[in-house]
PQR file of N, CA, C, O and H, with PARSE charges and radii, in Angstrom:
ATOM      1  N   UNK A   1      70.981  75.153 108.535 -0.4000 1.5000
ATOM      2  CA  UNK A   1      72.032  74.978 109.532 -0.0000 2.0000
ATOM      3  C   UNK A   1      72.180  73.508 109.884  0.5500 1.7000
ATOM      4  O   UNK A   1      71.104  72.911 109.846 -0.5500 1.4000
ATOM      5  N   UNK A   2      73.419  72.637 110.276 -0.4000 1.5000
ATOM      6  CA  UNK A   2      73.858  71.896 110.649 -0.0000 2.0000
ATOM      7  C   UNK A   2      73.915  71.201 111.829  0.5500 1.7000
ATOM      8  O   UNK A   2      74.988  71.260 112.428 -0.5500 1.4000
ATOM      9  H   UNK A   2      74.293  73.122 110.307  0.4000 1.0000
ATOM     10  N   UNK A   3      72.845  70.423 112.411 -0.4000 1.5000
ATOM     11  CA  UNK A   3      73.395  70.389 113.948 -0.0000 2.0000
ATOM     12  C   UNK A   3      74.478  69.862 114.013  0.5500 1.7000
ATOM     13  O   UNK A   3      74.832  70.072 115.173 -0.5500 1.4000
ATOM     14  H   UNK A   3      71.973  70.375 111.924  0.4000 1.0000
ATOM     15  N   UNK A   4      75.447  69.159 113.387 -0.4000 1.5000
ATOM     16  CA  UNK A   4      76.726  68.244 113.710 -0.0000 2.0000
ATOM     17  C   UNK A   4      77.634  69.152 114.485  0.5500 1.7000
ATOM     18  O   UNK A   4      77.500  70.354 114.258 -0.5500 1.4000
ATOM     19  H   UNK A   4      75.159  68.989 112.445  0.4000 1.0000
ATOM     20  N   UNK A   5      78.331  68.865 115.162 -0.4000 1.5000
ATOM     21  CA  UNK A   5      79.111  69.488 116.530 -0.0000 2.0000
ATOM     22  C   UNK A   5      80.613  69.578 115.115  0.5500 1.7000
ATOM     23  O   UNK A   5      81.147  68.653 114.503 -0.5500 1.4000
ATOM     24  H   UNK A   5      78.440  67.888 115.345  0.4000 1.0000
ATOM     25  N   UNK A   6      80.870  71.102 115.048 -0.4000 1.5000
ATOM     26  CA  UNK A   6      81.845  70.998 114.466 -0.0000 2.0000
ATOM     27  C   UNK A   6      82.996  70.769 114.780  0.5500 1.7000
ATOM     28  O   UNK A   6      83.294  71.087 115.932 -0.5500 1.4000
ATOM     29  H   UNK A   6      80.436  71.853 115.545  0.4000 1.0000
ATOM     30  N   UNK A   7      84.128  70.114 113.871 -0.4000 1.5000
ATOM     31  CA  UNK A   7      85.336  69.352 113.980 -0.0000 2.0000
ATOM     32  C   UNK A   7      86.329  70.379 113.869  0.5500 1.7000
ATOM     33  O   UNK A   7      86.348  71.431 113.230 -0.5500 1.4000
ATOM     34  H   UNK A   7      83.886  69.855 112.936  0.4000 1.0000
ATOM     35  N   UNK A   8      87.510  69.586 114.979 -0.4000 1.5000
ATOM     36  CA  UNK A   8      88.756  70.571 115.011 -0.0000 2.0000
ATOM     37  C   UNK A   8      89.366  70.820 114.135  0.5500 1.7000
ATOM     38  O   UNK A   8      89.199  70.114 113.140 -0.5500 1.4000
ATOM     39  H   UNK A   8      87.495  68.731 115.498  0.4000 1.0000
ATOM     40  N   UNK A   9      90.181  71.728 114.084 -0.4000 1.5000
ATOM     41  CA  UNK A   9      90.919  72.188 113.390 -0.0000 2.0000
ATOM     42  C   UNK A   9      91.901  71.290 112.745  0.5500 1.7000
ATOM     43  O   UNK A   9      92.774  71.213 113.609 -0.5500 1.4000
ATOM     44  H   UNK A   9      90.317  72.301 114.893  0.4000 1.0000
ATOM     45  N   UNK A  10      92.383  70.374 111.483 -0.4000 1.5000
ATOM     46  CA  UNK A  10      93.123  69.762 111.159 -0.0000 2.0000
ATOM     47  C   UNK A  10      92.128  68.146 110.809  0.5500 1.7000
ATOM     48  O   UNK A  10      92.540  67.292 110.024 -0.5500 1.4000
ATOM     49  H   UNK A  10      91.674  70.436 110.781  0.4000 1.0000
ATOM     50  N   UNK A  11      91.266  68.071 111.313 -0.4000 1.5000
ATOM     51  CA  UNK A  11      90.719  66.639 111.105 -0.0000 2.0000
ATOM     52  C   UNK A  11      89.757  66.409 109.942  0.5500 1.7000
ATOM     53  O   UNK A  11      88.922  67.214 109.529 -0.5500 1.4000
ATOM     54  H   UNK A  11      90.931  68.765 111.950  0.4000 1.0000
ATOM     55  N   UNK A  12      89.990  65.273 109.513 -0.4000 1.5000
ATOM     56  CA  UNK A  12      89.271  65.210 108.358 -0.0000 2.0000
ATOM     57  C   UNK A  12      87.973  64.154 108.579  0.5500 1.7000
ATOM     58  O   UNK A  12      88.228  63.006 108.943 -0.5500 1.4000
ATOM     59  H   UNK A  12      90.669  64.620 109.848  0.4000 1.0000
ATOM     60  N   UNK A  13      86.679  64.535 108.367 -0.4000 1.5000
ATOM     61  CA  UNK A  13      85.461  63.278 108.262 -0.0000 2.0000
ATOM     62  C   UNK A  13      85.192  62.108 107.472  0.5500 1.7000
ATOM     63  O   UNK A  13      85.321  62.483 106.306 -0.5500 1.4000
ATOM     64  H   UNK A  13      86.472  65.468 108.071  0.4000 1.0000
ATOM     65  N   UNK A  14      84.925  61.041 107.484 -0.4000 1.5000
ATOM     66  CA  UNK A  14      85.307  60.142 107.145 -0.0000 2.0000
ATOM     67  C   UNK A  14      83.738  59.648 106.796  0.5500 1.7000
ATOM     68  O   UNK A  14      82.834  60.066 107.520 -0.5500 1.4000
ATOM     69  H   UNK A  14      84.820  60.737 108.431  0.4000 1.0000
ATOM     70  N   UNK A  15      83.476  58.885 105.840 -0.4000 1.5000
ATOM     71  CA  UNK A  15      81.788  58.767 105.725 -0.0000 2.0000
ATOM     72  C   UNK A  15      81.570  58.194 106.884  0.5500 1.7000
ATOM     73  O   UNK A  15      80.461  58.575 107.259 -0.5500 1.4000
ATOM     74  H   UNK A  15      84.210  58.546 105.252  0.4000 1.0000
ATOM     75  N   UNK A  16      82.189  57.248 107.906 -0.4000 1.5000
ATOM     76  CA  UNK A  16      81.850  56.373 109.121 -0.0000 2.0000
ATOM     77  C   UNK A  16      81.273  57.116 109.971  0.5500 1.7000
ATOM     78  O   UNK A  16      80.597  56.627 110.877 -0.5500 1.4000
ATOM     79  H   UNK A  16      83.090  56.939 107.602  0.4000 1.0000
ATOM     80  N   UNK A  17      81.473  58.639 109.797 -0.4000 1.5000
ATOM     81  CA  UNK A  17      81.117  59.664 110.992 -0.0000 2.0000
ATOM     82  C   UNK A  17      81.828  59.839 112.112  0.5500 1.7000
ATOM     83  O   UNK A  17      81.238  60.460 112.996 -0.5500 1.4000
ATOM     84  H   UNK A  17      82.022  59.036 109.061  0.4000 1.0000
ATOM     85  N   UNK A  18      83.452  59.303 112.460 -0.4000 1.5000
ATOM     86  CA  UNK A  18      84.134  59.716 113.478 -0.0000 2.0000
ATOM     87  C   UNK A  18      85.049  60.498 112.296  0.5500 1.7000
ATOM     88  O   UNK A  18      85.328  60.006 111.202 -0.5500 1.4000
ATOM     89  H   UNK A  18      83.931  58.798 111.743  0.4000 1.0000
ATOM     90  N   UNK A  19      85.519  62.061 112.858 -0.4000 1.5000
ATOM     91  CA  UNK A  19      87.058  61.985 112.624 -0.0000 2.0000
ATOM     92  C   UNK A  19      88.218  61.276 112.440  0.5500 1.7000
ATOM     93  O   UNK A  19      88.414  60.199 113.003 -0.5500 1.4000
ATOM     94  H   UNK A  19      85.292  62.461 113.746  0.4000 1.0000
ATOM     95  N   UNK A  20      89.008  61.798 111.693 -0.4000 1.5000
ATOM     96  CA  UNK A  20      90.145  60.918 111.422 -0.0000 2.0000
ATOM     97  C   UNK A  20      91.882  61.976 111.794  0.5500 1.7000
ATOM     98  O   UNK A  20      92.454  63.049 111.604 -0.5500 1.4000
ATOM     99  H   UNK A  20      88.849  62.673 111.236  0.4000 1.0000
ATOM    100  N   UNK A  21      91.933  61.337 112.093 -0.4000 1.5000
ATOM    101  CA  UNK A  21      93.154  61.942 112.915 -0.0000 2.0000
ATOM    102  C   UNK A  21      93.960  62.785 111.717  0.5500 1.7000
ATOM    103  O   UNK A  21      93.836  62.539 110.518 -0.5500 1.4000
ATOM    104  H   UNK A  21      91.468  60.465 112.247  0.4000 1.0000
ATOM    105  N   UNK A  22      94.914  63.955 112.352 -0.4000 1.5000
ATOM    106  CA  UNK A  22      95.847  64.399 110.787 -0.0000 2.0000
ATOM    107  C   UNK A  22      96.669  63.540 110.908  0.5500 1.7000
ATOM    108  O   UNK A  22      96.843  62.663 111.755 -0.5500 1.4000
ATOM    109  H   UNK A  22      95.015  64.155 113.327  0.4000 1.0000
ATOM    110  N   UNK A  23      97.663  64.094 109.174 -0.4000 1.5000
ATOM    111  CA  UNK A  23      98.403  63.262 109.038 -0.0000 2.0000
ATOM    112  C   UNK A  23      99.691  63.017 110.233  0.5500 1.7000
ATOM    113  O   UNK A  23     100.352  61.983 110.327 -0.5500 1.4000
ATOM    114  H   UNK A  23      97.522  64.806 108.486  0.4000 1.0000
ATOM    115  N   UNK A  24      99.823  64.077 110.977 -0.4000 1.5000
ATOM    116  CA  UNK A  24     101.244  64.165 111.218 -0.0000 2.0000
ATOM    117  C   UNK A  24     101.329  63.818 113.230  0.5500 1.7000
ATOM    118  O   UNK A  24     102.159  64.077 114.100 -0.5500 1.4000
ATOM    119  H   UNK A  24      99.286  64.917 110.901  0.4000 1.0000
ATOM    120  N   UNK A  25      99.842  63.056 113.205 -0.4000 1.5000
ATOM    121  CA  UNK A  25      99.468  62.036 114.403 -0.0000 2.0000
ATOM    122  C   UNK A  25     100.446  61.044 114.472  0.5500 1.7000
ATOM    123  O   UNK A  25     101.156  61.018 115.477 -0.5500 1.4000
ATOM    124  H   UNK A  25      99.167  62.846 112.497  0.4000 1.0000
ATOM    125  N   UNK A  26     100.579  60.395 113.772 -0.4000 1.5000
ATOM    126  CA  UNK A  26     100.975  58.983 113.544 -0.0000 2.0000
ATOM    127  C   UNK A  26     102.235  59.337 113.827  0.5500 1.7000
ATOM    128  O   UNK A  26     102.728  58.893 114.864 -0.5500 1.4000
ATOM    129  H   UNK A  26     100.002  60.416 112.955  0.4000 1.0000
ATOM    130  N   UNK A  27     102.964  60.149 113.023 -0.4000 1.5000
ATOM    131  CA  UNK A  27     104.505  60.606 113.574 -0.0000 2.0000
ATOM    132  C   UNK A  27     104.990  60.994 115.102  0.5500 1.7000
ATOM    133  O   UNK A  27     106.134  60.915 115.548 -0.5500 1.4000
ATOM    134  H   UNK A  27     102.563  60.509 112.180  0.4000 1.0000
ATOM    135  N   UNK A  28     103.876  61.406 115.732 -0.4000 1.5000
ATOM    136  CA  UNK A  28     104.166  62.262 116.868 -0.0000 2.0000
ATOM    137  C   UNK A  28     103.321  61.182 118.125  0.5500 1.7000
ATOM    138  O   UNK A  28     103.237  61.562 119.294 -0.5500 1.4000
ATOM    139  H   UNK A  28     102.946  61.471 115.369  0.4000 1.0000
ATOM    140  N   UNK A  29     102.831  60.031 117.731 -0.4000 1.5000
ATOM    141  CA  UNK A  29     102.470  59.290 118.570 -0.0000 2.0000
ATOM    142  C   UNK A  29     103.823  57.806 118.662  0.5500 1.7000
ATOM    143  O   UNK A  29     104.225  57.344 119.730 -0.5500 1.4000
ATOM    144  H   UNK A  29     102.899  59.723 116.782  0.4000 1.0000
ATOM    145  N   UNK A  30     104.268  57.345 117.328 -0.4000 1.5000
ATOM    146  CA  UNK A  30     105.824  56.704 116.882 -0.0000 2.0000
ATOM    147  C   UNK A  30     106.642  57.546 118.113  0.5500 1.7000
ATOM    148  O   UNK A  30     107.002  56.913 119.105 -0.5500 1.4000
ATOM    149  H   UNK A  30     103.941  57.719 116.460  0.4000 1.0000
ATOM    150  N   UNK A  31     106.876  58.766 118.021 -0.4000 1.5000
ATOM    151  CA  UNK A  31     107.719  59.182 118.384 -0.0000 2.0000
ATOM    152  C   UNK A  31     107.700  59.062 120.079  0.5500 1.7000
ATOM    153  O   UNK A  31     108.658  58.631 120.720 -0.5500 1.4000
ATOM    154  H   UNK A  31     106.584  59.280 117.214  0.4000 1.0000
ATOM    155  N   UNK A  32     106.534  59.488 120.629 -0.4000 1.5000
ATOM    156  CA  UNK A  32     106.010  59.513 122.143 -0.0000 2.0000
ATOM    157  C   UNK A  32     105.922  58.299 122.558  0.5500 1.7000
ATOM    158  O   UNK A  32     106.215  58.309 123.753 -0.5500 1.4000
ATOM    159  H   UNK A  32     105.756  59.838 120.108  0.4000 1.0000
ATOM    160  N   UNK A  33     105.544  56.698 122.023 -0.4000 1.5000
ATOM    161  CA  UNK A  33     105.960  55.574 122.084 -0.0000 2.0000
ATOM    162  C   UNK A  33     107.544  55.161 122.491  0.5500 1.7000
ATOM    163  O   UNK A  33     108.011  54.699 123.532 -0.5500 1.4000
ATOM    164  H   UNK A  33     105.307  56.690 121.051  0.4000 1.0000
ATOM    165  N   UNK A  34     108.203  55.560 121.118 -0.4000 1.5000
ATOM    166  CA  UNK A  34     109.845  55.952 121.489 -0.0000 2.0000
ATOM    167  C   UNK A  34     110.764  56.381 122.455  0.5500 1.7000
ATOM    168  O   UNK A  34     111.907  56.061 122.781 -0.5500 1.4000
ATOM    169  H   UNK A  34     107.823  55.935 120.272  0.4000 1.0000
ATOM    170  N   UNK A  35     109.774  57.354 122.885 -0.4000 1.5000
ATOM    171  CA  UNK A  35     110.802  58.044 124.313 -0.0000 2.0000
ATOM    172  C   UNK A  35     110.337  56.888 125.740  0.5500 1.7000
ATOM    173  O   UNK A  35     110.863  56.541 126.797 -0.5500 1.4000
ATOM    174  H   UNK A  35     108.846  57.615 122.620  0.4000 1.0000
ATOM    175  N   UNK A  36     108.971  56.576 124.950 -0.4000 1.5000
ATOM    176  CA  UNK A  36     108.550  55.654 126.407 -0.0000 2.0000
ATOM    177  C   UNK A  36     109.371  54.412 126.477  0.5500 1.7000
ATOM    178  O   UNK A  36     109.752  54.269 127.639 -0.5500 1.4000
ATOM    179  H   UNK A  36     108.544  56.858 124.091  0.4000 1.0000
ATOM    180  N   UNK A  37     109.717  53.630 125.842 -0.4000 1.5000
ATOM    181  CA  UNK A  37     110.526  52.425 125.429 -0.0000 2.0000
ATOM    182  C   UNK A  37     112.250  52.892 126.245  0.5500 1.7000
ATOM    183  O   UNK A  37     112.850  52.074 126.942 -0.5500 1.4000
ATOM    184  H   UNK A  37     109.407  53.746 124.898  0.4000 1.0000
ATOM    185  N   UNK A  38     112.656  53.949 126.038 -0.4000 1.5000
ATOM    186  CA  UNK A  38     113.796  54.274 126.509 -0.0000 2.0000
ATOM    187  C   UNK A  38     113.770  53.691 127.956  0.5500 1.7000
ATOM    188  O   UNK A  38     112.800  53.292 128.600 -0.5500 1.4000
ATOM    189  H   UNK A  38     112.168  54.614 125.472  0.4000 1.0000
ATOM    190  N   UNK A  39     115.078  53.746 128.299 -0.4000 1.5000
ATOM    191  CA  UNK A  39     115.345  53.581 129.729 -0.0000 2.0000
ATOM    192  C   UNK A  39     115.716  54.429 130.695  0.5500 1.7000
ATOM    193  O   UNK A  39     116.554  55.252 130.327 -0.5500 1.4000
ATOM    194  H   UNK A  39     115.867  54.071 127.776  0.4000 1.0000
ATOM    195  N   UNK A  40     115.310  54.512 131.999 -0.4000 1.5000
ATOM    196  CA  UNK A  40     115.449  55.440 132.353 -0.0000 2.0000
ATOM    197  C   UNK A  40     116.926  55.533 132.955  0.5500 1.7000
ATOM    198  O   UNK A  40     117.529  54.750 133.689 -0.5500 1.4000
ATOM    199  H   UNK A  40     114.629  53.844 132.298  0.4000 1.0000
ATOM    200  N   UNK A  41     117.389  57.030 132.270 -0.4000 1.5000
ATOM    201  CA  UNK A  41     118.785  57.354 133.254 -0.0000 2.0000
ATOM    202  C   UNK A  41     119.599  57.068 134.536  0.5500 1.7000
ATOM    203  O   UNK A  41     119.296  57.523 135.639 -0.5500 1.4000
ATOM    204  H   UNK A  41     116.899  57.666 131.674  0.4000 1.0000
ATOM    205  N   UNK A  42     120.557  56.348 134.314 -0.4000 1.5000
ATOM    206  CA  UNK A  42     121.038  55.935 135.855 -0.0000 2.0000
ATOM    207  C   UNK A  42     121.189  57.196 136.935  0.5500 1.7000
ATOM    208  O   UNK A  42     121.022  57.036 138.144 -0.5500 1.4000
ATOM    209  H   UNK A  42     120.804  55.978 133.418  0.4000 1.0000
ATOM    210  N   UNK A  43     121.419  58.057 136.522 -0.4000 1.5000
ATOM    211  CA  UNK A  43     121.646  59.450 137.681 -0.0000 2.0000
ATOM    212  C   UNK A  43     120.074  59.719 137.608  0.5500 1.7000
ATOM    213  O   UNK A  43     119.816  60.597 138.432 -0.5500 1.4000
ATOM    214  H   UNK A  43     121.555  58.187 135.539  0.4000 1.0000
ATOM    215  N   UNK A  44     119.084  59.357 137.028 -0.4000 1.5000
ATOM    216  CA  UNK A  44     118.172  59.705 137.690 -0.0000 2.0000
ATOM    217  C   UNK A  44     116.948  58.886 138.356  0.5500 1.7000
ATOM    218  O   UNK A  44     115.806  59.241 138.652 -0.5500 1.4000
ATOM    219  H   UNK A  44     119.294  58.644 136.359  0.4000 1.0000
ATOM    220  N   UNK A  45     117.660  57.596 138.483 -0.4000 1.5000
ATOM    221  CA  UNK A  45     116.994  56.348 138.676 -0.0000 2.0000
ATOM    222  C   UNK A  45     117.849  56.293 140.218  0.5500 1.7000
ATOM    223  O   UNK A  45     117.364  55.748 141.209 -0.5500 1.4000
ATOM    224  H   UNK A  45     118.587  57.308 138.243  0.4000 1.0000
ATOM    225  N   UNK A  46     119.009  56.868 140.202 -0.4000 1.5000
ATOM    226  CA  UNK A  46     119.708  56.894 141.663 -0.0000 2.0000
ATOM    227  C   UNK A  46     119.047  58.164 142.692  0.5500 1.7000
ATOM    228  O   UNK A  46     118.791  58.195 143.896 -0.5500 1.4000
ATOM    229  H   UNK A  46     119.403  57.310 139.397  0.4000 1.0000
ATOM    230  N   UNK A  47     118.924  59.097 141.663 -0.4000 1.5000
ATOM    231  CA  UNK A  47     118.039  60.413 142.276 -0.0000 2.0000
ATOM    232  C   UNK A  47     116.958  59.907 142.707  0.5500 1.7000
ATOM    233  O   UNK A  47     116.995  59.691 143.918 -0.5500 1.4000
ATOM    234  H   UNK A  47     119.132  59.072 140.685  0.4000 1.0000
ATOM    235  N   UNK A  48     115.693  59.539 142.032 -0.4000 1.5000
ATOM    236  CA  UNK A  48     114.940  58.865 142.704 -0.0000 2.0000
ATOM    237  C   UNK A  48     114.828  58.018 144.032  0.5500 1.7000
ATOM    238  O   UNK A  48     114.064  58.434 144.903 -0.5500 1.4000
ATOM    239  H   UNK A  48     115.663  59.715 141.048  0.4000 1.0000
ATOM    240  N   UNK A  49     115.545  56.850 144.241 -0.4000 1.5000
ATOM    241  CA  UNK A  49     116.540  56.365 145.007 -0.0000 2.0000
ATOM    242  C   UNK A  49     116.502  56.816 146.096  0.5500 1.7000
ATOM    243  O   UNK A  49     116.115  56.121 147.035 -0.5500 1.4000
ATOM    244  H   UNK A  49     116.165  56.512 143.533  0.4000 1.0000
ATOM    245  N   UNK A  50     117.021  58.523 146.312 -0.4000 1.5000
ATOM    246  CA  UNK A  50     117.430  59.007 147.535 -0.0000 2.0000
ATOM    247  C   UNK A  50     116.417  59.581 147.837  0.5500 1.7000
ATOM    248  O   UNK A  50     116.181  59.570 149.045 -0.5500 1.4000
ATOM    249  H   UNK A  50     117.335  59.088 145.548  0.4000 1.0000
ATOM    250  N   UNK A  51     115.488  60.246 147.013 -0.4000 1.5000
ATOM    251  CA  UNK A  51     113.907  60.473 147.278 -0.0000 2.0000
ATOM    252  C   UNK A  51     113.377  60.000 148.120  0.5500 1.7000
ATOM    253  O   UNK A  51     112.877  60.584 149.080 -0.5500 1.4000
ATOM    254  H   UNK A  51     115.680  60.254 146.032  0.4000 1.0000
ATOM    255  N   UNK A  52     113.401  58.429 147.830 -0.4000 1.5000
ATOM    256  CA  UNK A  52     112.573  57.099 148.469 -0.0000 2.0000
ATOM    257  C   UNK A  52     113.222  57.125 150.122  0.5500 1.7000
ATOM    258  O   UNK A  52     112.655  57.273 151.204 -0.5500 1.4000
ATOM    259  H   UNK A  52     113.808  57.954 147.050  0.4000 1.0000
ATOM    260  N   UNK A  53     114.536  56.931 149.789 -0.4000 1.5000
ATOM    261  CA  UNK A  53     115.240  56.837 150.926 -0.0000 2.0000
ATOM    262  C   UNK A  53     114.883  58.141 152.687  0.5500 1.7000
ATOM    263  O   UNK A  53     114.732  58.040 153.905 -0.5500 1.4000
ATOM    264  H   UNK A  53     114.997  56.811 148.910  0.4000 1.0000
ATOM    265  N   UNK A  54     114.936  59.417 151.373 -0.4000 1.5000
ATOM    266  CA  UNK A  54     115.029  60.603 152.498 -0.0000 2.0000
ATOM    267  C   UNK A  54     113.187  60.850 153.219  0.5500 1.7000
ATOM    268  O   UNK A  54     112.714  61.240 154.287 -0.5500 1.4000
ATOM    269  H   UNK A  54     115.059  59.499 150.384  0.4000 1.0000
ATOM    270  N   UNK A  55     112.635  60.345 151.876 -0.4000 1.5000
ATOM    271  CA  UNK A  55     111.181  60.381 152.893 -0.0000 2.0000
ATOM    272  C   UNK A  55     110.515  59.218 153.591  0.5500 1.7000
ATOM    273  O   UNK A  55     109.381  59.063 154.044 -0.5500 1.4000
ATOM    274  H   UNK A  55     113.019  60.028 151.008  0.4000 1.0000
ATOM    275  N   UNK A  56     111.469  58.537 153.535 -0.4000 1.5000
ATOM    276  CA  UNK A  56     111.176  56.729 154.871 -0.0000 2.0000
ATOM    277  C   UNK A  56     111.933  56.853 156.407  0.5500 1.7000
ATOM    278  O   UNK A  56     111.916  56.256 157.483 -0.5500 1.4000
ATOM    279  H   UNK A  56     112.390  58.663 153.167  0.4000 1.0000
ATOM    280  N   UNK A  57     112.500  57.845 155.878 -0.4000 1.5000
ATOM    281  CA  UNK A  57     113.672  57.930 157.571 -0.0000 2.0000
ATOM    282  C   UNK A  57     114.390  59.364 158.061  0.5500 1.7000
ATOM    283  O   UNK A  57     115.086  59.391 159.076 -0.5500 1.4000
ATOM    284  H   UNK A  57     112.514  58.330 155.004  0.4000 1.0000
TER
END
């Protein structure tokens, strides 16, 4: 038997001894980067706005 703490589902071992991420990481971290870079919506940057506003007064 093995003591090594077995690895998730999808990851591959690497001789270094950490996991290595799957392939389809890299796509879905690009992508979550992406939405962060966006700007945020004026109707909801004004929504906010009145948030600020209605719980100061």
């Amino acid at each position: 038997m093995s003591k090594e703490k077995p690895m998730n589902r999808g990851q591959v071992r690497r001789k270094g001894g950490k996991p290595q991420a799957p392939e389809w990481a890299d796509g879905l971290k690009r992508l979550y980067d992406s939405v962060l870079d966006e700007p945020l919506p004026d109707t909801f940057a004004q929504l906010l706005d009145k948030l600020d506003d209605s719980s100061h007064g």
